[in-house]
RODOVEX-202093 format. One record per residue: residue in one letter; x, y, z of N, C-alpha, C, O in turn. Coordinates in steps of 0.001 Angstrom, whole numbers, plus 500000, padded with zeros to 6 digits. Layout:
N
aXYZXYZXYZXYZ...
END
This chain:
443
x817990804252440938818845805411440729818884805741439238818759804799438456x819037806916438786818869807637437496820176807052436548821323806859436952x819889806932435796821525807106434924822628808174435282822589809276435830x823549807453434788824569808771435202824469809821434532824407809787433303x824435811008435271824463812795434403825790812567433771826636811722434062x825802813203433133827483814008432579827804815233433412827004815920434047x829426815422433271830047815550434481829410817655434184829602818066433040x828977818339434864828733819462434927829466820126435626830125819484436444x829646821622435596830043823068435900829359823409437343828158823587437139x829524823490438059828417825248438548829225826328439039829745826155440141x829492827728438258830116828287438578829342829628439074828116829734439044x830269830678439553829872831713440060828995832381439811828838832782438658x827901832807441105826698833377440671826219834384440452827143835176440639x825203835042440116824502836557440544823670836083441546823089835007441690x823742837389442401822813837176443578821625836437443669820688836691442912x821557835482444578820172835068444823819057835449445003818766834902446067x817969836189444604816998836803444689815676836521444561815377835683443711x814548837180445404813202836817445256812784835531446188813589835213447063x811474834712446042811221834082446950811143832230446336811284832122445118x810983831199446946811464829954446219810750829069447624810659829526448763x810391827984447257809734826371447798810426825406447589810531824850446496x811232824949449065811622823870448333810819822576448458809728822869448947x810908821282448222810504820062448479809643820263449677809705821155450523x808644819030449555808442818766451153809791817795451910810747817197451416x809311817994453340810111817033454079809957815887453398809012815598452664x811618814747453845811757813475452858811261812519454117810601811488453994x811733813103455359811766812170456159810175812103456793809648811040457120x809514813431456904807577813470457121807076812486455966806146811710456187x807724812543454719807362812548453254806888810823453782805749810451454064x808299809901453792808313808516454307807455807970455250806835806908455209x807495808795456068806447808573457521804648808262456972803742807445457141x805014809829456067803306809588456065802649808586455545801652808070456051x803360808153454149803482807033453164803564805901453779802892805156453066x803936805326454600804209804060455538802610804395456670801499803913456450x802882805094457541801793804771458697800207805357457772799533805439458799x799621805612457111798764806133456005798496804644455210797416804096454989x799667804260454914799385802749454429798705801754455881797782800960455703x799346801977457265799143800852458015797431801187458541796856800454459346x796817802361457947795796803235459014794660802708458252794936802798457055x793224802074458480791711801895458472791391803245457674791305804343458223x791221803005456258790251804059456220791430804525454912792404803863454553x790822806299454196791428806988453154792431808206453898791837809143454432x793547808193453920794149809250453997794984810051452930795631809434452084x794970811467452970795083812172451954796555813136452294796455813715453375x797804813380451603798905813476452132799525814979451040800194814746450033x799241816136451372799318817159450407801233817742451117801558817798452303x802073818058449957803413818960449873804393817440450149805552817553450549x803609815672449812804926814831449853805869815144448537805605815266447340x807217815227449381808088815255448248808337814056447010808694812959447440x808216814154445889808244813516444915809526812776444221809551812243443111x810583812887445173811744812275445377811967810777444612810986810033444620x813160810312443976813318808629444016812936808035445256812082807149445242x813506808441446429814170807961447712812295807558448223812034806378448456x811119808666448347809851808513448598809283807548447352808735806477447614x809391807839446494808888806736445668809042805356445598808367804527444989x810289805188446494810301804169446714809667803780447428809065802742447153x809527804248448374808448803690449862807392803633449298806628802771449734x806889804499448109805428804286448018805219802809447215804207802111447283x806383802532446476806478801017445827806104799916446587805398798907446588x806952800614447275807223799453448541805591798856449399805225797709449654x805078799870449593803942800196450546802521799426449601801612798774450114x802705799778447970801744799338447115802213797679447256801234797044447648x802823797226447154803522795586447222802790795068448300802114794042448227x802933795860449435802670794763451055800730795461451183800151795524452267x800022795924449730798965795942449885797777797271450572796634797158451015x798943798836450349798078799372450375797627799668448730798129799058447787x796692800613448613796444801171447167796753803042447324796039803901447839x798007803151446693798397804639446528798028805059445351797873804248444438x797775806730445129797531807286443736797690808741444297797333809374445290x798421808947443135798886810906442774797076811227442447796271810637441725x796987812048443064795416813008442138795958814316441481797043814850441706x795058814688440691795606815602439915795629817000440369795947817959439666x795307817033441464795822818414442067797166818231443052797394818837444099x797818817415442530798947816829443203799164816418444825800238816698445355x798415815945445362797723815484446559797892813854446734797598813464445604x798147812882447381798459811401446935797054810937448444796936811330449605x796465810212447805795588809706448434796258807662449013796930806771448493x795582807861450199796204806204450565794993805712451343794455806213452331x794732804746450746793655803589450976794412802281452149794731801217451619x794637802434453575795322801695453793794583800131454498793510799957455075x795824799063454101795690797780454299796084797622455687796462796461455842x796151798229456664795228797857457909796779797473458389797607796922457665x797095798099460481797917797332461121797382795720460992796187795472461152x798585794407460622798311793279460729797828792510459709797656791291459724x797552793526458539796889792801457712797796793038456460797118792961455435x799220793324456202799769793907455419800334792396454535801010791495455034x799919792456453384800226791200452376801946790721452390802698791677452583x802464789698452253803456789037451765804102789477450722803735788878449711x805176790527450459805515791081448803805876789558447931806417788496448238x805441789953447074805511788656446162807495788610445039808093787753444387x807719789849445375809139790303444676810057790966445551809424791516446452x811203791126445647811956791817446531811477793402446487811194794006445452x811446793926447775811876795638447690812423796091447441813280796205448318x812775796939446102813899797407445846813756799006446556812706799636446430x814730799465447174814538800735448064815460801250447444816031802016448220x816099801262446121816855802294445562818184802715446185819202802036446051x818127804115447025818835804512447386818547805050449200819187805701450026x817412804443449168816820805074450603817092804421451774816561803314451859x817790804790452748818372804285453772817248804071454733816930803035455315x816484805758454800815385805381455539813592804530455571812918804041456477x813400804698454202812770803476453980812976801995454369812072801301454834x814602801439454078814603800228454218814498800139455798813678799410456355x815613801137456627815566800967458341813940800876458790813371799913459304x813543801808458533811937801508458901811160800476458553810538799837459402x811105800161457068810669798830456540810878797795457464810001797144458031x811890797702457562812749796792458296811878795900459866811685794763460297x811552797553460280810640797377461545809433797345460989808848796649461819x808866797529460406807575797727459914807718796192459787806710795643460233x808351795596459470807682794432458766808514792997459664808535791784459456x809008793719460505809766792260461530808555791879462197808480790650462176x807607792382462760806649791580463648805080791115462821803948791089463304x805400790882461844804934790600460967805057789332460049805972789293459226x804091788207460170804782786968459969804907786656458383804244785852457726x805672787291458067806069786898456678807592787063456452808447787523457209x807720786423454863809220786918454635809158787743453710808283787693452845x810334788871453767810047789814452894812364790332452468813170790652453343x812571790243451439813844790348451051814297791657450192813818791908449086x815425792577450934814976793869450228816583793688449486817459792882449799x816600794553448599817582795397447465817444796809447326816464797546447428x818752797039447046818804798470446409820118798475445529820848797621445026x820065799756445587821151800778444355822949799643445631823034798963446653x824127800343444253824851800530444738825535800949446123826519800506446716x824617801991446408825414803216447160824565802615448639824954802788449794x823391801921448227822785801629449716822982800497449998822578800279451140x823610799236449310823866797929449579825223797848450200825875796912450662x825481799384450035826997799178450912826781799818452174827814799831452843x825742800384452761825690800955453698825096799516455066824660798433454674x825204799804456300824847798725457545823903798762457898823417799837458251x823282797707457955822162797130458846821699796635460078820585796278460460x823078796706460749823316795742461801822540796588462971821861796067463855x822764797953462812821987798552464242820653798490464444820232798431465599x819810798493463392818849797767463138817893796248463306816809795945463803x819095795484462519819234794194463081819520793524464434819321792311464491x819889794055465348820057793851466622818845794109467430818694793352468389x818234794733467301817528795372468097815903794153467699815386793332468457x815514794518466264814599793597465802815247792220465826815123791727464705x815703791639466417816188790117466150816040789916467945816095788742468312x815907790700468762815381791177469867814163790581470250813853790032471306x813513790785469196812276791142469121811266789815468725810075789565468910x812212789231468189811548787644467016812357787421465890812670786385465303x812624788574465712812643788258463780814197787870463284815247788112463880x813984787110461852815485786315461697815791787357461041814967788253461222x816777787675460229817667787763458970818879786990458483819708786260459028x818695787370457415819748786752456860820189788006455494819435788398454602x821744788435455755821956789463455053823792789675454862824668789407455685x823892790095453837824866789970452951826360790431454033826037791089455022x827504790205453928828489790484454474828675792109455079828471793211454570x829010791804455993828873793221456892827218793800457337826878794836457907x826435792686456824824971793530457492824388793951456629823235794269456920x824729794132455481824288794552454130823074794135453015822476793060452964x822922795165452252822012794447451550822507793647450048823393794203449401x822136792834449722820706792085449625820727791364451286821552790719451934x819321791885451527818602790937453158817165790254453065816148790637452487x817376789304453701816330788536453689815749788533455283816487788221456217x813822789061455541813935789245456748812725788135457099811807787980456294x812770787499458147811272786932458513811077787479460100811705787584461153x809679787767459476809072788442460435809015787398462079809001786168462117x808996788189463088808502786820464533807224787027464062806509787791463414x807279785578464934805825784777465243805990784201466532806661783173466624x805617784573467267804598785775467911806018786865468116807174786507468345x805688787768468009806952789018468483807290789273469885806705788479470621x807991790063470472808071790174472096808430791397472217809436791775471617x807753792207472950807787793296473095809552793549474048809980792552474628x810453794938474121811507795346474420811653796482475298810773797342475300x812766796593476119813452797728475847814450797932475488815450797302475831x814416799007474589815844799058473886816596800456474177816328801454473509x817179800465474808818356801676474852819646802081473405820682801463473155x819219802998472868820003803311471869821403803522472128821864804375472886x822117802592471371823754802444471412824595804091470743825663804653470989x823433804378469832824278805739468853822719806756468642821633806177468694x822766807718468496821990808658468643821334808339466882822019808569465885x820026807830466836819771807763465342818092807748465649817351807177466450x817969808531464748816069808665464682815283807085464002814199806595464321x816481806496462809815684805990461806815936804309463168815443803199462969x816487804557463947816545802540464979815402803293465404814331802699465282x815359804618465939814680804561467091813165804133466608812365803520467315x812960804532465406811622804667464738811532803192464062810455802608463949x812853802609463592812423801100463470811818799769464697811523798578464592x811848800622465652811576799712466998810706800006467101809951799057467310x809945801485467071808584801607467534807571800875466278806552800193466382x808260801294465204807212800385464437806801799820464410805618799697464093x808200798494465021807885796540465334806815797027466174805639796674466083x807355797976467112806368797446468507804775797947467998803993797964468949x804232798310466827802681798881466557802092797563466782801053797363467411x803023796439466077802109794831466374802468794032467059802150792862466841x803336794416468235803347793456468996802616794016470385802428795064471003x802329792562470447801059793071472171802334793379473324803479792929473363x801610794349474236802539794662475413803031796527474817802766797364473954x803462796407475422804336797885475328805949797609475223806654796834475870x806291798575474116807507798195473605808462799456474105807921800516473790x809667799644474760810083801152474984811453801273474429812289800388474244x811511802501474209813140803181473528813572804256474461812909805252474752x814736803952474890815683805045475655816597805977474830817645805558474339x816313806838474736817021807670473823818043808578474803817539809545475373x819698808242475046820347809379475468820714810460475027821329811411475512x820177810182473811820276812131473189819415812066472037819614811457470986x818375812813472391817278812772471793817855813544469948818725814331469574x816647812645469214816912812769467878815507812734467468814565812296468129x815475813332466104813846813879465332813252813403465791813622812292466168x811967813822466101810918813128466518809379813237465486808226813316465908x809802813210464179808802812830463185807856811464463474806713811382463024x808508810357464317808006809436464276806795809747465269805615809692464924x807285810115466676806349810171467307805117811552467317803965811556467753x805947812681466628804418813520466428803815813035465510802671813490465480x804069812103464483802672811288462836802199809981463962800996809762463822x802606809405464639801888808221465299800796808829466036799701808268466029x800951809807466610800013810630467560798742811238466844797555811239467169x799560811866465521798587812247464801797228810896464056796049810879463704x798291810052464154797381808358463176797035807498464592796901806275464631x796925808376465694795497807899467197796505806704467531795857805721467890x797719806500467528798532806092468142798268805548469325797082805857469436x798632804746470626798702805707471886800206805467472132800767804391471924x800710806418472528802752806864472885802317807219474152801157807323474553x803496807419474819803922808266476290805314808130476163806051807147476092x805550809629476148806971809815476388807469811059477349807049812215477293x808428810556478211808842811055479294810925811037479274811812811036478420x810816811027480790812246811085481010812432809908482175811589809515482982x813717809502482010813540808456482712815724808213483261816518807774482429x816135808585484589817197809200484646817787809872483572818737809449482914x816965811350483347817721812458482429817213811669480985817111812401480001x816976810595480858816916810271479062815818809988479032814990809460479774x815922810752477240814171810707476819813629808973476738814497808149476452x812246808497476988811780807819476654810826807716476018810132808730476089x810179806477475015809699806826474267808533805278474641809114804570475463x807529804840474352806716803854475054805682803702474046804890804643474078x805404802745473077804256802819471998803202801085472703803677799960472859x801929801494472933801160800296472895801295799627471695801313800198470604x801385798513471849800960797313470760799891796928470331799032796908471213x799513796572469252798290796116468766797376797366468804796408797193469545x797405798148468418796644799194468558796563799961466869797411800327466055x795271799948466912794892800432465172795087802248464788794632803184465446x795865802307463582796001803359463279794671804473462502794499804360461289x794162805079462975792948805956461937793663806599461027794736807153461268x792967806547459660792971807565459003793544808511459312793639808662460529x794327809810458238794355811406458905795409811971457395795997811420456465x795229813037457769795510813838456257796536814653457235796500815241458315x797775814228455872798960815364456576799191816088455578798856815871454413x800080817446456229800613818340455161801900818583455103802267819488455854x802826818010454375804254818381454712805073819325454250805324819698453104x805542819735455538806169821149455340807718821004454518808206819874454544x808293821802453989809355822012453125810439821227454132810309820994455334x811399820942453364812017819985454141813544820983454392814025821512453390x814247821190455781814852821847455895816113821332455535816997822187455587x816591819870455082817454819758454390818390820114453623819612820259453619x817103820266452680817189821037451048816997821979451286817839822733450799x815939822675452085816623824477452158817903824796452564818419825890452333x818640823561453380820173824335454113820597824799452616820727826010452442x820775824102451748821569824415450316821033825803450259821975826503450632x820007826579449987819735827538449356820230828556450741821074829423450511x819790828442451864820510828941452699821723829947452417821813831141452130x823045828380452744824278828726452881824533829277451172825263830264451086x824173828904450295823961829550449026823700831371449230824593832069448750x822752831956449781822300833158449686823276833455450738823777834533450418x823785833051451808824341833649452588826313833610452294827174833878453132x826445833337451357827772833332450773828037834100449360829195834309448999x826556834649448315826594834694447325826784836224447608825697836521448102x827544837368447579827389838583447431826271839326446924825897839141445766x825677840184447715824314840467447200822524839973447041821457840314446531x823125839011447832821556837537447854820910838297448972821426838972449863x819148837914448605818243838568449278817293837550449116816563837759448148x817060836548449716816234835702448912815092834908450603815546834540451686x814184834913450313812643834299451145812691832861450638812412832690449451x813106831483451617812648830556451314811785830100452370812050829787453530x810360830133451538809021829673451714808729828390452450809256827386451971x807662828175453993807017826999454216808360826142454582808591825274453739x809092826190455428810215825539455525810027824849457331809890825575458316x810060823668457354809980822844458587810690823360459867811874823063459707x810563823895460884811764823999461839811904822822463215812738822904464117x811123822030463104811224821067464329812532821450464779813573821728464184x812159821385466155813793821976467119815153820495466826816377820601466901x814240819115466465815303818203466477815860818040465079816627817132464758x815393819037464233816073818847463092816424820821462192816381820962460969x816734822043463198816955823273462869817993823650463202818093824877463178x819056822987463592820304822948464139821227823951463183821822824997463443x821084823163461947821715824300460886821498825343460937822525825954460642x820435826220461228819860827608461743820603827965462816821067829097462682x820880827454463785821027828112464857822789828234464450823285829359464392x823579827100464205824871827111463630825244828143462778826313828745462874x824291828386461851824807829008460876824501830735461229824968831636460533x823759830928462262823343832356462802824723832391463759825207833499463989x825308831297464271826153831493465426827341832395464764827743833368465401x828088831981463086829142832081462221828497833489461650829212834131460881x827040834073462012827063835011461698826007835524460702825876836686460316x825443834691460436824906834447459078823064835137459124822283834482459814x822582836227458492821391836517458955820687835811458015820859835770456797x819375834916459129818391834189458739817201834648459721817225834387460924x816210835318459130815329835775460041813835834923459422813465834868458249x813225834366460538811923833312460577810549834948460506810388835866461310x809739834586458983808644834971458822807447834358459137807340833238458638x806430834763459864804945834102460131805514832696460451805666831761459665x805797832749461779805864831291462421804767830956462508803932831702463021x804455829754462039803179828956462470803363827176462354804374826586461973x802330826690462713802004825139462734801394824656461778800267824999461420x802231823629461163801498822513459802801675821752460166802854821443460335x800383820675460651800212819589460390800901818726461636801160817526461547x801182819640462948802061819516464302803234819607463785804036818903464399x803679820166462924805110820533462934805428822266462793804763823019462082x806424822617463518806551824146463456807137824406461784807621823532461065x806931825862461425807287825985460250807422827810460310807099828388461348x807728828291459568807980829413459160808863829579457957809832828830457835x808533830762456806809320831497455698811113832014456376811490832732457303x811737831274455428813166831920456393813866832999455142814282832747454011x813784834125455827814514835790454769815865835420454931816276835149456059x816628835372453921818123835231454422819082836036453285818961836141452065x819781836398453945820663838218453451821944837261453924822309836519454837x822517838019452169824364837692452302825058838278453638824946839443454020x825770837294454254826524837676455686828191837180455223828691836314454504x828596838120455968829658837870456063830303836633457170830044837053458298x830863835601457254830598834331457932831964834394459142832808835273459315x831792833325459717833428833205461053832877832456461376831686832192461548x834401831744461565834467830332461780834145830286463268833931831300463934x834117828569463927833405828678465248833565827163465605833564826340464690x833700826778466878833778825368466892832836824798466979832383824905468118x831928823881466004830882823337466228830442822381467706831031821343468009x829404822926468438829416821991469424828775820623468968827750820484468300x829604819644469475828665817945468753827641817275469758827369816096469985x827248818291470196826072818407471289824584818198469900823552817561469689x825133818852469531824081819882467999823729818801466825822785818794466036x825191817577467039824873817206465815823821816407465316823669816413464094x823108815761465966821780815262465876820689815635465049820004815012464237x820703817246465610819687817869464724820303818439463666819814819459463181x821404817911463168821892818855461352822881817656460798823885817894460126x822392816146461231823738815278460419823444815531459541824385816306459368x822881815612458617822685815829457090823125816966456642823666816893455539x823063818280457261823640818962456542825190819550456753825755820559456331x825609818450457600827033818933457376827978818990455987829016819632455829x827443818313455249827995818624454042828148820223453687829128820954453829x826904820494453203826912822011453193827179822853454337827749823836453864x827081822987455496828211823449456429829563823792456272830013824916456497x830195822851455896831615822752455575831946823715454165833025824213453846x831069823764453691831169824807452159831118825899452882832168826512452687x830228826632453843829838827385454948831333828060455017831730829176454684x832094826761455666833562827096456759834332827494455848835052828472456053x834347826877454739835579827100453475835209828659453192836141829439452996x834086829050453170833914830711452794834442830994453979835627830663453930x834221831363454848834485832213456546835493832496456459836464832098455815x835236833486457367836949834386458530837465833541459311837086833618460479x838290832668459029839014831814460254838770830482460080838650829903459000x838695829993461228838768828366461395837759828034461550837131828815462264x836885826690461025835972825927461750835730824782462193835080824178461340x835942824056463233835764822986463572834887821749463589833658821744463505x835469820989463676833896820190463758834141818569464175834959817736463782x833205818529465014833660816973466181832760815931466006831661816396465707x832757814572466072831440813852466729830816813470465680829595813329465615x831800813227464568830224812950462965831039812137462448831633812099461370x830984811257463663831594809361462655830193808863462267830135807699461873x829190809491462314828206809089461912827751809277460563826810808585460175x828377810264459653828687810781458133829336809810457867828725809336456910x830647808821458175831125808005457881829886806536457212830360805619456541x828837806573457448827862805401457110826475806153456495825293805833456622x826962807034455936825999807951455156825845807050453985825859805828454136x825657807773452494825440807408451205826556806839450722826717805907449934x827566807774451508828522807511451224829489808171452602828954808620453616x831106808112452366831644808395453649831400810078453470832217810549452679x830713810806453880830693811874454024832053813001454504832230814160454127x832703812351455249833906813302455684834720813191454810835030814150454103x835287811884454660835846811728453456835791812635451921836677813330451422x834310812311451376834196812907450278834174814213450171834575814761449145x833707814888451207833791815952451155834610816961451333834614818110450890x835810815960452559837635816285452334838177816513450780838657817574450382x837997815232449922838964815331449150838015816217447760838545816606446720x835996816428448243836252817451447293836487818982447212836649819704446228x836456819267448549836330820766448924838023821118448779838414822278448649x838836820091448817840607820591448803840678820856446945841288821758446370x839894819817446355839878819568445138840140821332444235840929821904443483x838560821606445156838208822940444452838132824441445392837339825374445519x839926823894446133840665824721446661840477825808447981840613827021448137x840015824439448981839527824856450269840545824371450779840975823377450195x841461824934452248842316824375452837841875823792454201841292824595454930x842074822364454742841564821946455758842625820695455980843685820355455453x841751820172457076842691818680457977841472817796457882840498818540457759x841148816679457884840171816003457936840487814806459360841218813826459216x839841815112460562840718813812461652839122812898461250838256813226460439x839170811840462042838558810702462645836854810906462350835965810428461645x837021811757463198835174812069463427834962813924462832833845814384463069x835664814591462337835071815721461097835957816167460686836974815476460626x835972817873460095836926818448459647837266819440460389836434819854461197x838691820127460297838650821358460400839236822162459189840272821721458691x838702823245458691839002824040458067839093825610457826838400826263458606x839661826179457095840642826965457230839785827817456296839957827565455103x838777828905456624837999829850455866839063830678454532840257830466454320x838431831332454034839109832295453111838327833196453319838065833906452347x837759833468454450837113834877454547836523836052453760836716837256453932x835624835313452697834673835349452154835532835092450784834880834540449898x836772835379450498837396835251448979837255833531448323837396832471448932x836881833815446659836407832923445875837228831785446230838392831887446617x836644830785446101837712829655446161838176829911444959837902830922444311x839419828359444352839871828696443281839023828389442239838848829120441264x838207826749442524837810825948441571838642824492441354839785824184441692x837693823800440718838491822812440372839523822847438943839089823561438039x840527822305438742841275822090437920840671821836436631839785820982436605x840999822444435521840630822089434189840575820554433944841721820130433795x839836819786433871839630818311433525839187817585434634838714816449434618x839383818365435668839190817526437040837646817866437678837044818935437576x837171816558438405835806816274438247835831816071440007836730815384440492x834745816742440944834633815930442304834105814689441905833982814180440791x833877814381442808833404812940442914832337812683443694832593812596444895x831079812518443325830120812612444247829863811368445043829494811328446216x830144810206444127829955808944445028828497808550445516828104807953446518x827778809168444317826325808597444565825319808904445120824167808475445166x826232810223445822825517810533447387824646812687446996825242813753447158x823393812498446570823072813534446634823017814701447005822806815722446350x823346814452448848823499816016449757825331816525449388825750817682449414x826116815316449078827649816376448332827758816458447050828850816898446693x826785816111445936826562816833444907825579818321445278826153819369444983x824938818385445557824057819442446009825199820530446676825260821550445989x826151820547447896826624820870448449828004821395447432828383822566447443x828557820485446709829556820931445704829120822051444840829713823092444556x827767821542444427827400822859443581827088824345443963827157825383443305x826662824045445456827086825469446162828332826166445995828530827361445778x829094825266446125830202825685446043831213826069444978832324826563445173x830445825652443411830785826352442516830200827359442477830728827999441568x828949828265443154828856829541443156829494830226443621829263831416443410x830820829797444644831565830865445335832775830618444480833525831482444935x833488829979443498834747829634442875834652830390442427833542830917442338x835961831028441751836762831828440505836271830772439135835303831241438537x836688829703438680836660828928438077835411827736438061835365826800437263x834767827918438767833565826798438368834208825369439447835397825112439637x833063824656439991833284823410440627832878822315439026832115822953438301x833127821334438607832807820353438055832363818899439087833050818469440015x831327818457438715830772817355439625830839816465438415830902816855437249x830819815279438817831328813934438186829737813217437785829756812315436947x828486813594438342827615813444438254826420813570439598826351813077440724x825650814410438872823814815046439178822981814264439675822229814340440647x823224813358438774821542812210438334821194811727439880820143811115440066x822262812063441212821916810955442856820911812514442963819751812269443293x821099813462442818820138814643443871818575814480443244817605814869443896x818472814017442240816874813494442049816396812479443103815204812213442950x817011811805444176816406810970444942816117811877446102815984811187447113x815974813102446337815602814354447232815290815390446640814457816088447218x815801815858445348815386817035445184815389817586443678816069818489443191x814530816858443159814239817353441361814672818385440870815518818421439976x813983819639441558813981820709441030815175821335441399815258822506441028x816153820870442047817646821666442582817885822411441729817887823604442032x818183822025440326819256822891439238818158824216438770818465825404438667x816879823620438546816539824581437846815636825800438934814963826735438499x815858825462440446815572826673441005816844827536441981816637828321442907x818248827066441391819491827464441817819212828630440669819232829854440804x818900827691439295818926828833437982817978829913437816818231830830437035x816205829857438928815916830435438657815707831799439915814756832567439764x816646831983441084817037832749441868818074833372441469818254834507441909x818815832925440741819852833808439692819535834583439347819838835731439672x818810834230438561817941834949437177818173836578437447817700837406436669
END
């Protein structure tokens, strides 16, 4: 993690205008970087985002013995060290701040007979392991890990592994994708029951790296079925903009009076466009240019024109495909006509940080009115009028966690007075260029 920023402003904007790229996907970004490492042969990986959070994986990935390199047309080439043949790290993993690196790691490297002991930042040694850990300990593999499930962990891989089925306890992409991983090396067929299906990055890049999957339904729930022992080929991906980091520019243009703004090459997989459809429900015009396919993932340019917003009860049917961006959502509700609700996201609670929480006490901070219960918020629009701002001296609090710094600073474009954030330096582990292409849609 970066040093700490000093505590910054972002206050009210001029319209958002013209057209903008954001990042590639973080979570394609990880994928490709990991199974690219496990695959026979050179694969070539063009639009990975250049993130802390990916760089780490690529650390990570150079340690257990592939050979990665940036080329100079900014393209990262991977020479990979083979399912089964992946080296012993000789030093701990440090995964920074990346939740999903380590969950996957995690599987990546349980059926795998070595020991391997990971670390990170602050903000991720406090986050759980245990859903993870259950499932791979299933499977063969020991741990041993810090109070509450935490990191610092120490993992040894089984010897010999045993293939599963595992039925998911909580709706999460990164178990579901840590199980299929184990199961790439263990013989037999390994399966995941998913009762409410979540991203499926894992299984369209396995398919693409000659995989073999089958996935079906199996009473009403998705299943998911990966052979074992089965070698990954080579294959060159392209990753599309990550819709994450576009929600920010989004709900940004669609709150800023006067915004007209095209964000470019932007991912829509149906299990992760939820924010789209939410944020069209409150009203909000986002219209999809030249839909097409990158790389098996859907994508299209999204045009998005200042709307006037209304509140709406979020269904938590939805939330699967937009946990991440409920942060910025809730900046969303604080602009709107009326009330907005929101159910079912005790799962923000084990984010970077507690997500409902932080984002309660910073959106009241800088004079949004709401209730915060159990599992989300509800709040109380101002129907399109400025918030106030935060208090002269008074700072949110980001807590480490990049998507409610990102999200706060939206929200000093709609204040009278400017939001102040307590510190920047976490949104470099997703998204470098945030400040200076907020500054240059201003312009």
């Amino acid at each position: 993690m970066a040093t700490k920023a000093p505590d910054k402003i972002f206050s009210s904007s001029a319209p958002l205008r013209g057209r903008l790229r954001v990042p590639g996907d973080k979570s394609i970004s990880h994928r490709a970087l990991m199974f690219a490492s496990l695959a026979v042969g050179k694969s070539r990986i063009e639009g990975l985002l250049e993130g802390e959070d990916v760089l780490a994986t690529a650390a990570a990935m150079r340690q257990l013995g592939a050979l990665i390199e940036r080329k100079d047309d900014g393209a990262w080439e991977v020479l990979g060290a083979g399912l089964g043949s992946l080296l012993e790290p000789k030093a701990a993993l440090d995964m920074g701040n990346s939740g999903t690196s380590t969950r996957l790691l995690m599987g990546l490297l349980a059926t795998h007979a070595m020991t391997a002991t990971f670390t990170g930042d602050a903000s991720l040694s406090g986050r759980p392991m245990n859903r993870v850990i259950a499932p791979l300990s299933q499977m063969g593999a020991h741990f041993e890990a810090s109070d509450g499930g935490t990191l610092p962990l120490m993992l040894r891989g089984a010897n010999p592994p045993v293939p599963i089925t595992y039925r998911l306890p909580v709706a999460s992409a990164q178990v579901k994708s840590a199980v299929l991983l184990a199961g790439l090396n263990t013989p037999g067929i390994t399966r995941v029951i998913e009762p409410v299906p979540t991203r499926d990055h894992t299984e369209r890049m396995l398919k693409g790296f000659g995989v073999e999957l089958e996935i079906g339904e199996e009473n009403g729930e998705r299943m998911i079925a990966v052979h074992g022992e089965s070698d990954l080929s080579s294959c060159d991906v392209v990753v599309p903009g990550d819709p994450s980091s576009a929600a920010f520019f989004i709900v940004a243009a669609l709150l800023v009076p006067g915004s007209d703004l095209v964000i470019e090459n932007v991912g829509l997989n149906p299990t992760r466009a939820g924010i789209i459809e939410v944020l069209r429900q409150m009203g909000g015009s986002i219209e999809e240019l030249d839909r097409r396919e990158v790389g098996g993932e859907p994508v299209a340019d999204l045009h998005v024109r200042h709307s006037s917003l209304s509140g709406i009860d979020v269904d938590p049917a939805i939330v699967p495909s937009m946990v991440d961006e409920f942060p910025v959502l809730f900046v969303a509700g604080a602009l709107a006509q009326g009330t907005t609700r929101t159910s079912g996201l005790e799962e923000l609670r084990v984010k970077e940080s507690d997500r409902i929480t932080t984002m309660a006490n910073a959106l009241k901070l800088a004079g949004a009115r709401l209730e915060e219960q159990e599992d989300g918020l509800t709040i109380h629009g101002t129907g399109g009028e400025l918030l106030r701002g935060t208090p002269e001296g008074a700072s949110v609090e980001t807590r480490l966690d990049h998507r409610i710094a990102m999200s706060m600073a939206v929200a000093g474009l709609v204040s009278r007075d400017g939001v102040m954030l307590d510190d920047t330096a976490p949104i470099a582990t997703s998204f470098p260029d945030f400040e200076q292409l907020l500054q240059d849609a201003a312009a």
